[in-house]
C-alpha positions in Angstrom: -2.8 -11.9 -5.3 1.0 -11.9 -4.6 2.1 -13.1 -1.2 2.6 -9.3 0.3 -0.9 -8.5 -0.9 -2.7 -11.1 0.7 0.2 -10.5 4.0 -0.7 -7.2 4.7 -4.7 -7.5 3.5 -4.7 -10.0 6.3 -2.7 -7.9 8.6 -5.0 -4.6 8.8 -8.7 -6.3 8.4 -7.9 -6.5 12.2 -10.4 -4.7 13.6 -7.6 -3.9 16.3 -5.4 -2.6 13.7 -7.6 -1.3 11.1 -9.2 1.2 13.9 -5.5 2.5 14.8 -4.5 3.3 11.3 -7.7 5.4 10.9 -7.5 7.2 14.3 -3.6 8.1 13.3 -4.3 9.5 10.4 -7.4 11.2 10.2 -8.0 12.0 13.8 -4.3 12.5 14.9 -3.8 9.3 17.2 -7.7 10.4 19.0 -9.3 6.7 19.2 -12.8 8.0 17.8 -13.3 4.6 15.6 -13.5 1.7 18.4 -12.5 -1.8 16.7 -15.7 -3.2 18.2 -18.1 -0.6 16.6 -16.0 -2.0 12.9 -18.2 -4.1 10.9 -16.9 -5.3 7.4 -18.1 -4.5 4.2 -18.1 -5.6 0.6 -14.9 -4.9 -0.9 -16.1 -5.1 -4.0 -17.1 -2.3 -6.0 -19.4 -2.5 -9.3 -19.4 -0.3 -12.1 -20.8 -0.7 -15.2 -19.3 1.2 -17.9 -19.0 1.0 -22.0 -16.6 -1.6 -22.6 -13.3 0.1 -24.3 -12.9 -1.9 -27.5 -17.1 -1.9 -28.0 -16.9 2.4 -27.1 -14.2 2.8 -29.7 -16.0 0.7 -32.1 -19.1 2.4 -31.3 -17.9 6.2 -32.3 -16.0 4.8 -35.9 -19.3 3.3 -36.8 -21.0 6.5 -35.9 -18.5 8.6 -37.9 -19.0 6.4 -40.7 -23.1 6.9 -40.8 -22.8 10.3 -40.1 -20.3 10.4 -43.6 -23.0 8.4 -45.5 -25.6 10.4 -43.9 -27.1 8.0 -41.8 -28.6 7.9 -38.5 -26.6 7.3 -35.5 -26.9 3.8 -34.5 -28.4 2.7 -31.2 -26.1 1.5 -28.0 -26.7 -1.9 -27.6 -26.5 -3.7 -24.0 -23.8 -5.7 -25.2 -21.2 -2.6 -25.4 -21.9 -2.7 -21.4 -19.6 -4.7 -19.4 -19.2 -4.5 -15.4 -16.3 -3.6 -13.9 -15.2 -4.8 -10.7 -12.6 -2.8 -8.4 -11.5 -5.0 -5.0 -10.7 -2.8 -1.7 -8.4 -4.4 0.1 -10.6 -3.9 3.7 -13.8 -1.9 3.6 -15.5 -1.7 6.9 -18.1 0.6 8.4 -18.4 2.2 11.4 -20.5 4.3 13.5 -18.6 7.3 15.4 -20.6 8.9 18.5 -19.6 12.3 19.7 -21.0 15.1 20.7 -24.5 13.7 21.1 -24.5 12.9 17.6 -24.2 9.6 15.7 -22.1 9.4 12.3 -22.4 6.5 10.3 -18.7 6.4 8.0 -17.3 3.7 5.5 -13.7 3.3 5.3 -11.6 1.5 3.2 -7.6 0.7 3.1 -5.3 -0.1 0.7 -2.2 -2.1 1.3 1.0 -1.1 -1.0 3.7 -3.1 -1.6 4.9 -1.1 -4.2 4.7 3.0 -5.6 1.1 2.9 -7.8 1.7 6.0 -10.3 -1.9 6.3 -10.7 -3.2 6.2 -7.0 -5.0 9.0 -7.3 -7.3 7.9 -9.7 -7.6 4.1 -8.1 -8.7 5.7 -4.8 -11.2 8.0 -6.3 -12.5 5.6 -8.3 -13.0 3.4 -5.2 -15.0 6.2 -3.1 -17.4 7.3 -6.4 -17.9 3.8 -6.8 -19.0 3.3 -3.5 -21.5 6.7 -3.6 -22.8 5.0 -6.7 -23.8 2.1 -4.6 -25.1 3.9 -1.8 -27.1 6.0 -4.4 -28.3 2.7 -5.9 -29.1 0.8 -2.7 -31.3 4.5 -1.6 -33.6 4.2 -4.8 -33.9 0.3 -4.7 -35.2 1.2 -1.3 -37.9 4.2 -2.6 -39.0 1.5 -5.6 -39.4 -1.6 -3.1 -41.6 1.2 -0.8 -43.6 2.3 -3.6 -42.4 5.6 -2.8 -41.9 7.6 -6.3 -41.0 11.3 -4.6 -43.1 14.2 -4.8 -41.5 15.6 -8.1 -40.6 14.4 -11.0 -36.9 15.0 -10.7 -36.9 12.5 -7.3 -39.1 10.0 -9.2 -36.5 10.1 -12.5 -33.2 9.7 -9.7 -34.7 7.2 -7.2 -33.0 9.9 -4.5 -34.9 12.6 -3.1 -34.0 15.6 -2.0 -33.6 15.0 1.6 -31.8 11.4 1.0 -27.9 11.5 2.5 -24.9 10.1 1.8 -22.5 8.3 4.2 -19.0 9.5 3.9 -16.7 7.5 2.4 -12.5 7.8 3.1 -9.8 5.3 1.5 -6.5 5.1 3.2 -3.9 4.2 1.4 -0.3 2.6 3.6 2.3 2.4 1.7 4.9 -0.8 3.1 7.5 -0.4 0.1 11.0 0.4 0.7 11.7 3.3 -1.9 10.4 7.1 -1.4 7.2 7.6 -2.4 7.5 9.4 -5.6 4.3 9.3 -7.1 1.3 11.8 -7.2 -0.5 12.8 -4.2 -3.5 14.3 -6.2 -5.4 14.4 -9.3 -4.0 17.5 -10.1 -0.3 16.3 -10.1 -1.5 13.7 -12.9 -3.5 16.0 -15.3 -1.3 18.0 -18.1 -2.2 21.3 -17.7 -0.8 24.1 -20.1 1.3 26.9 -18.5 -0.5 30.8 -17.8 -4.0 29.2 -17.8 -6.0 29.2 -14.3 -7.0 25.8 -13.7 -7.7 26.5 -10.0 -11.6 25.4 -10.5 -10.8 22.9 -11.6 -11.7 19.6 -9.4 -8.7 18.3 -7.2 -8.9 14.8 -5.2 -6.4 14.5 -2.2 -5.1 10.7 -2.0 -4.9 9.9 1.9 -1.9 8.1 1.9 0.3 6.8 5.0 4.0 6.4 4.6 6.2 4.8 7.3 9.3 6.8 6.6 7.0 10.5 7.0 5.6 9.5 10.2 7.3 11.9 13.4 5.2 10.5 16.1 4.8 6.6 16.7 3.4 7.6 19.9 -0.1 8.2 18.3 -0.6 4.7 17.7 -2.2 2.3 20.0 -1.6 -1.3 19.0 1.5 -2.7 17.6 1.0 -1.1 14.2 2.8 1.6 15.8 5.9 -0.8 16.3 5.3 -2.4 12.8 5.6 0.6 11.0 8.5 2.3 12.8 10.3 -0.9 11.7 9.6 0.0 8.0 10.8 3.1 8.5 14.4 2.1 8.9 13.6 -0.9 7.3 17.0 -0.2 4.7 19.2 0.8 7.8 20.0 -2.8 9.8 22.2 -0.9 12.5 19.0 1.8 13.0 16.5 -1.2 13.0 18.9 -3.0 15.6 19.2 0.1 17.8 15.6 0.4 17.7 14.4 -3.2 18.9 17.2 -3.1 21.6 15.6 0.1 22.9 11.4 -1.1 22.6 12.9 -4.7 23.6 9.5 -5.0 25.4 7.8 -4.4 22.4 9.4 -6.5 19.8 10.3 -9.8 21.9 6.8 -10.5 22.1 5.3 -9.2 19.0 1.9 -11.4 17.3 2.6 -13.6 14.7 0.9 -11.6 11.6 3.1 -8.4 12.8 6.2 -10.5 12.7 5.1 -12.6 9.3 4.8 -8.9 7.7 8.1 -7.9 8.7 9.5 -10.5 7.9 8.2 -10.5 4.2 8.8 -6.2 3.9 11.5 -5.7 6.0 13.3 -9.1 4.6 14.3 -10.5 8.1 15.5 -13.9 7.7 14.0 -15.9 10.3 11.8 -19.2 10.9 8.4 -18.8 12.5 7.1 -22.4 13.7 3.9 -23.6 13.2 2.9 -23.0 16.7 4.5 -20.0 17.8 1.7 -17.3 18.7 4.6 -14.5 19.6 7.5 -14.2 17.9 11.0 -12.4 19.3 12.4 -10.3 16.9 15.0 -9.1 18.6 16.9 -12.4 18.7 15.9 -12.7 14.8 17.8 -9.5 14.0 20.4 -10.4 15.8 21.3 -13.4 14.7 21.3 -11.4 11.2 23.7 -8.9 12.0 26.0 -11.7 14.0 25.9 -13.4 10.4 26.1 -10.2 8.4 29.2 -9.6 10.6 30.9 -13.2 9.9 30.4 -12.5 6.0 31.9 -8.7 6.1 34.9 -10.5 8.0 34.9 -13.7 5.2 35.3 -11.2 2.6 37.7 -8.9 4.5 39.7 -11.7 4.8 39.5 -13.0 1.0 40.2 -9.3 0.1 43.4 -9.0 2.4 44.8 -12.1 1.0 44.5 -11.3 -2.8 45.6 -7.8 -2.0 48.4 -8.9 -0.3 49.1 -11.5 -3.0 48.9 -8.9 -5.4 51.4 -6.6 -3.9 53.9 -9.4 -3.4 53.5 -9.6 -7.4 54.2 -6.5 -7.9 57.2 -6.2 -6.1 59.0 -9.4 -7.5 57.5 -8.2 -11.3 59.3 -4.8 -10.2 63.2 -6.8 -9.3 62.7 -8.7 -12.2 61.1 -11.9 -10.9 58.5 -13.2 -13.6 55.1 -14.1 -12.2 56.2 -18.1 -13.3 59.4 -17.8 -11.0 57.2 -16.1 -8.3 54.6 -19.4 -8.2 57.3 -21.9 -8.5 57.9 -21.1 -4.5 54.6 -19.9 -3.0 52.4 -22.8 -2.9 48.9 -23.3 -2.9 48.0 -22.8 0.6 50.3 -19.5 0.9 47.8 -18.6 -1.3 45.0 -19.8 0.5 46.4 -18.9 3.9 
């Protein structure tokens, strides 16, 4: 796992902050999910599927016995092999309203960078996590001796009146660039022009970009602040500006807030050891009093050989050769 992985993984398995991102975007700032009602889950998700290589040497050895008239061979339980996908945070959660209780599982992804395939990764997370659910139901019917009353409940292991909980992936994008890549299944699929392909199943990624976001005001932790950062994250003045207005706000922001700015938004700073809240606003201001001194370095440096230059061109113009011309402007004229 690359340091901005593990950064932000660490960063919004905070109950504090894994319960803001969820109420912004799928309850529109509404805290329904409370951090303490979070519990953590198993991020990891197991499928077990026909390996590639042993699948594609499966159907050329069936095409061969079919050609010599032979029967099909058998699948053997070494073409499976398990497949294990990694959630970044899965937790679960129990959401009262109403009089009623909903038991949801939700899961967030942290990326760096734009994933062309996102679509698919998410969706593969949330049917791999039904599959479980479906799994853990019937394990539970077996270990009860309870085999359904029909023959379709008994073959499944779920019965007809079994449920579901419902399962959402988030996806936050931290990355710099626009998010170009698909937004849904369909975006990803070649589909021929004139045909109707509106039956055809769709999956919607949930995804969370910093630089789309209107209202910060929806958030209730310092997410809010963190990711209003990113927004302008390519714009120094903007992200300036911005910390001198919500100076409250970013001179005392946590340590894992200011650890993943400082690796997204590249802020040059030191955090010690011990320091518990960081003040960004002295950190970006130090790098814009530097970025200053530099543009005025170079300013410098490109006055001098411009001027140097013209004063070449002149002499070269009333006949002064360029040996003539150094013979009486010493070294430190030219570094003056």
């Amino acid at each position: 796992m690359g340091k901005k992985d593990a950064v932000s993984k660490h960063y919004m398995s905070k109950n504090e902050i894994f319960a803001d991102a969820v109420n912004f975007y799928f309850f529109d700032g509404k805290e329904k999910v409370k951090p303490e009602e979070l519990e953590a889950g198993d991020p990891e998700e197991l499928e077990l599927l026909y390996g590639k290589h042993a699948a594609v040497h499966g159907m050329v050895e069936d095409e061969k016995s079919r050609r010599k008239g032979k029967r099909k061979r058998k699948s053997r339980d070494g073409d499976l092999i398990s497949v294990q996908r990694y959630r970044d945070v899965l937790k679960r959660c129990v959401i009262r309203e109403h009089g009623r209780t909903v038991y949801v599982i939700y899961g967030i992804e942290a990326q760096s960078e734009i994933h062309y395939a996102m679509p698919v990764k998410s969706m593969l997370y949330d049917a791999l996590n039904y599959a479980a659910q479906v799994s853990e139901i019937a394990d539970g019917h077996a270990k009860d001796g309870d085999n359904g009353k029909s023959s379709g409940e008994f073959l499944a292991g779920f019965h007809r009146t079994d449920r579901l909980r419902p399962v959402r992936t988030l996806v936050i994008y931290f990355g710099s660039a626009a998010w170009d890549g698909p937004r849904t299944l369909k975006e990803m699929i070649c589909l021929p022009e004139g045909e109707d392909f509106s039956s055809l199943n769709d999956y919607h990624l949930d995804l969370l970009v910093p630089e789309e976001i209107e209202d910060f005001s929806k958030f209730h932790s310092q997410l809010g602040a963190v990711l209003e950062v990113l927004k302008v994250m390519e714009d120094r003045e903007a992200m300036a500006e911005l910390m001198r207005e919500k100076s409250d706000v970013y001179e005392h922001l946590p340590r894992d807030a200011a650890e993943l700015l400082r690796m997204f938004a590249k802020i040059d700073m030191e955090i010690e050891e011990d320091e518990e809240e960081i003040d960004m606003c002295r950190a970006i201001d130090e790098m814009m009093a530097e970025a200053r001194e530099e543009g005025m370095r170079v300013g410098e440096e490109m006055g001098r050989e411009s001027l140097i230059t013209n004063m070449m061109r002149n002499f070269s113009r009333s006949g002064v050769s360029f040996e003539e011309v150094s013979s009486f402007i010493s070294e430190e004229d030219f570094s003056r």
